[in-house]
FIBATOR-599256 format. One line per 5 residues: number of its first residue (from 1); for each residue x, y, z of C-alpha. Coordinates in steps of 0.1 Angstrom, whole numbers, plus 5000, padded with zeros to 4 digits. Layout:
<pts>
NUM) X/Y/Z; ...
</pts>
This chain:
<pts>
1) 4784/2643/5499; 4817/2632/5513; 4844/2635/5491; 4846/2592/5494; 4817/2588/5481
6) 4820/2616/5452; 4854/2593/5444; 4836/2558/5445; 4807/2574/5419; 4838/2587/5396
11) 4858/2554/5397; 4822/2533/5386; 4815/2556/5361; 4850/2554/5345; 4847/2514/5348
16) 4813/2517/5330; 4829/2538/5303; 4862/2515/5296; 4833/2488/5300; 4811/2495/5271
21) 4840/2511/5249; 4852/2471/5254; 4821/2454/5247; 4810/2480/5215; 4845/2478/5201
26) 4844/2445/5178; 4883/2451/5168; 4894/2445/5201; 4878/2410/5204; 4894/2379/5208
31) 4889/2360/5174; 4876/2326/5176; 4897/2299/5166; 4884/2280/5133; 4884/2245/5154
36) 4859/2263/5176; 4838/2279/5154; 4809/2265/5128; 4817/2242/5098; 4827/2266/5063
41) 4822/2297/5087; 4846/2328/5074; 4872/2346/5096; 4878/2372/5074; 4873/2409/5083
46) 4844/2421/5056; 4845/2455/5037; 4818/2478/5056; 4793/2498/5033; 4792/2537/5040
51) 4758/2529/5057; 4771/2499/5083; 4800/2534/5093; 4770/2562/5092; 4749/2535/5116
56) 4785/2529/5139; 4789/2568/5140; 4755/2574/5148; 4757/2549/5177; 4791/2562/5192
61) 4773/2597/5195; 4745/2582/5211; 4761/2566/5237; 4782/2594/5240; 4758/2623/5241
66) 4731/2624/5271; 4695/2614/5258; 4676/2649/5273; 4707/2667/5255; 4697/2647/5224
71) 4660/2652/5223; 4654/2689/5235; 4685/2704/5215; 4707/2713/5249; 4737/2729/5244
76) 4758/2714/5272; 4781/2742/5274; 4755/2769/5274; 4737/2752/5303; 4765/2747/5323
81) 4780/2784/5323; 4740/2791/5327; 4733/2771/5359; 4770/2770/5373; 4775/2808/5376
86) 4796/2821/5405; 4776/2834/5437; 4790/2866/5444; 4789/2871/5485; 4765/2896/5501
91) 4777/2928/5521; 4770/2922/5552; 4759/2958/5573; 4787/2970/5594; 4781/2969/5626
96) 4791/3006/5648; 4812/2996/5677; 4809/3029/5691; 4773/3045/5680; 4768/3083/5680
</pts>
């Protein structure tokens, strides 16, 4: 893989990130302006119950945490040391320039 194409993959996958972390932040939004919205509709910022913030938490790590890692109980670390261990070169037979 060509170190382009390795970069192009990085720079989508960081847009995706910023991307959702936009879309699932509701703080961030732009408010809607009274005129705009429905008759008697509320723009005030409601008190969340300790089970609306267990759901949100829940949801960050979700997105956040690969679903195979989820499910099967992967340690991340553990499998990378595991499958990304160093290759230690072979010793390759000397060749005698001048046999006896």
């Amino acid at each position: 893989m060509s170190n382009n194409w390795y970069n192009t993959g990085f720079a989508c996958g960081r847009f995706t990130r910023a991307l959702w972390k936009t879309l699932a932040d509701p703080g961030k939004q732009a408010i809607a302006s009274p005129s705009a919205s429905a008759p008697g509709a509320v723009l005030s910022k409601r008190a969340k119950t300790p089970e609306a913030i267990q759901q949100e938490l829940a949801i960050k790590m979700m997105r956040s945490v690969p679903a195979i890692v989820r499910r099967n109980g992967i340690s991340l670390n553990q499998w990378f040391y595991t499958h990304t261990a160093p290759v230690l070169p072979e010793e390759s037979p000397q060749l005698e320039l001048f046999p006896s």
